[in-house]
N, C-alpha and C positions, 0 to 999 in steps of 0.2 A: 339339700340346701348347702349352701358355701357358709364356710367360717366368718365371722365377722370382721374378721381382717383382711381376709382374700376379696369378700365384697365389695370392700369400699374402692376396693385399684384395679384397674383397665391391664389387661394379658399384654400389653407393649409397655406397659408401666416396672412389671417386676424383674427386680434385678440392676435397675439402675440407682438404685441407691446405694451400691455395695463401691458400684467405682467409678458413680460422679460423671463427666464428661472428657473421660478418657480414651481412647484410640489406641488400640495396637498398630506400630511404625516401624516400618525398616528403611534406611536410608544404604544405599549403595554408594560408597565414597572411590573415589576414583584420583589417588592421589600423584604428585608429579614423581617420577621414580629417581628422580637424581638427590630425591628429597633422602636422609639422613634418619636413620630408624627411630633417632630421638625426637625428630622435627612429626614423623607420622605418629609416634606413640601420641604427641604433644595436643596435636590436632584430635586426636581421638578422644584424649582425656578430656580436652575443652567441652568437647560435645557431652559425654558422660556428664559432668558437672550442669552444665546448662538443664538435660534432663532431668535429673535429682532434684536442679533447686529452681526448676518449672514445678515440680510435683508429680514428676512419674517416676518410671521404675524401669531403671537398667537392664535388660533380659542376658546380651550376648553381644560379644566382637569375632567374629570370623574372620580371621585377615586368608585374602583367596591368594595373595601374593600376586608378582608381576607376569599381566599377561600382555600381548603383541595385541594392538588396535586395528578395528576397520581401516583405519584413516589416519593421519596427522592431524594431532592437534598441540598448536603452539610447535611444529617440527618436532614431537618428539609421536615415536611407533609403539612405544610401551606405558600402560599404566601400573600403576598398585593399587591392588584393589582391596576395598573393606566392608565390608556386611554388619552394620548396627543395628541390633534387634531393641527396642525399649517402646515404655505405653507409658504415653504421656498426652495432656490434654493439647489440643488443635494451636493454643498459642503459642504453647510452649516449641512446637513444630518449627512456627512461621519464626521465631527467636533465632531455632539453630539453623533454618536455612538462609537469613538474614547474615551471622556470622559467618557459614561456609563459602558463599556470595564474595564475604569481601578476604576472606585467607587466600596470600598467592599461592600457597602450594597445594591446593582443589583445584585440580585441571576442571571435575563433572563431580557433580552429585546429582542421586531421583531419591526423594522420598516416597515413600508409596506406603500406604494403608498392608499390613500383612493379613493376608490370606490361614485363617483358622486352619490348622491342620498342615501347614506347607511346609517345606522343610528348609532346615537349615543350611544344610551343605554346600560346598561350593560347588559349580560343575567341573568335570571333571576337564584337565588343560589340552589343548587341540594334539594330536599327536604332531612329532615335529615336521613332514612333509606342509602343512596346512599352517605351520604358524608362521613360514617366512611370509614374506609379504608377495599380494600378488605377484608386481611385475619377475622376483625374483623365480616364481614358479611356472611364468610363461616363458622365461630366459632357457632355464632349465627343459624344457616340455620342445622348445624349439632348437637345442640342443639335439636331444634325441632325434628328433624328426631328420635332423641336416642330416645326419650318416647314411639313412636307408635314401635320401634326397642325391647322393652325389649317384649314385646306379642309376636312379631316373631322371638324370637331367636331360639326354637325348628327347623322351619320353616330353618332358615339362618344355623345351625350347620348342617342338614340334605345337605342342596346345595353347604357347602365349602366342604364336605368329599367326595361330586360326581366329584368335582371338585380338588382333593389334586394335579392335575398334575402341576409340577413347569411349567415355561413359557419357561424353556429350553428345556423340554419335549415334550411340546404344538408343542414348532415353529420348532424342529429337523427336521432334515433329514432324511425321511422313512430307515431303515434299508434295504439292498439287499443280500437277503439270496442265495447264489450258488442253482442252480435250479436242482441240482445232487440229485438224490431222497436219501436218508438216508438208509442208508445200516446196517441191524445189525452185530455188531461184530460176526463173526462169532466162535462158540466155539473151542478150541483144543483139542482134543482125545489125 
């Protein structure tokens, strides 16, 4: 038989009383890099403060430092990035994302639920061939190519002139010739 304390509560029931309606969170902060180390300290502190006096608990600040963007955003290729670990209940969430929303220097933040067991590290930074940005790496790519490119131009001018057909040409629609066989004009006397 079960203890008479264990009987009276439901196996999805134990354990939630120890920490309430709280949620493990990591917010990934993504801040502008022209921003002032005092200005990201600043920002980070705020958020610490909001979760403390929501009612959770601080875990960790990972600063992953500045890394080279997908894409433009706002014209800039670089962010600084920040990894906030803390467990705090779901309002207190919707609070700091409410404030990070409206601070100009959060280019992007994701908060996301953390993963029991995940780690905390950053990943490791793109070796430097990969961090310039594309176009600059097809510049480069078609650099190379031009050198071995001037020996085969003979080669290349021979294959664009077999090839002069425009792509309007290529992709057309076969011509349908009347299948009336061609009759010669016939002369007048």
């Amino acid at each position: 038989m079960f203890p008479p304390e264990q009987a009276r509560e439901a196996d999805s029931d134990r354990g939630k009383e120890k920490r309430g309606n709280v949620n493990d969170y990591e917010i990934l902060l993504m801040l502008d890099p022209e921003l002032a180390e005092d200005r990201q300290t600043e920002i980070v502190t705020r958020t610490k403060q909001l979760v403390e006096k929501g009612g959770g608990t601080w875990l960790s600040h990972d600063v992953w430092g500045r890394r080279r963007l997908a894409y433009e955003i706002d014209h800039k290729t670089d962010g600084s990035y920040h990894l906030l670990q803390f467990d705090a209940p779901p309002a207190t969430l919707d609070e700091i994302s409410r404030v990070l929303k409206i601070d100009d220097g959060v280019m992007r933040h994701m908060s996301t639920r953390r993963v029991k067991g995940g780690t905390r590290a950053a990943p490791p930074p793109l070796p430097p061939a990969e961090s310039a940005p594309r176009y600059e790496r097809e510049e480069r790519q078609d650099r190379r190519q031009e050198a071995p490119a001037v020996e085969a131009a003979p080669a290349e001018a021979e294959a664009e002139t077999a090839a002069d057909t425009s792509p309007a040409e290529e992709y057309a629609e076969p011509t349908v010739e009347s299948e009336a066989p061609e009759v010669a004009p016939e002369e007048e006397s």
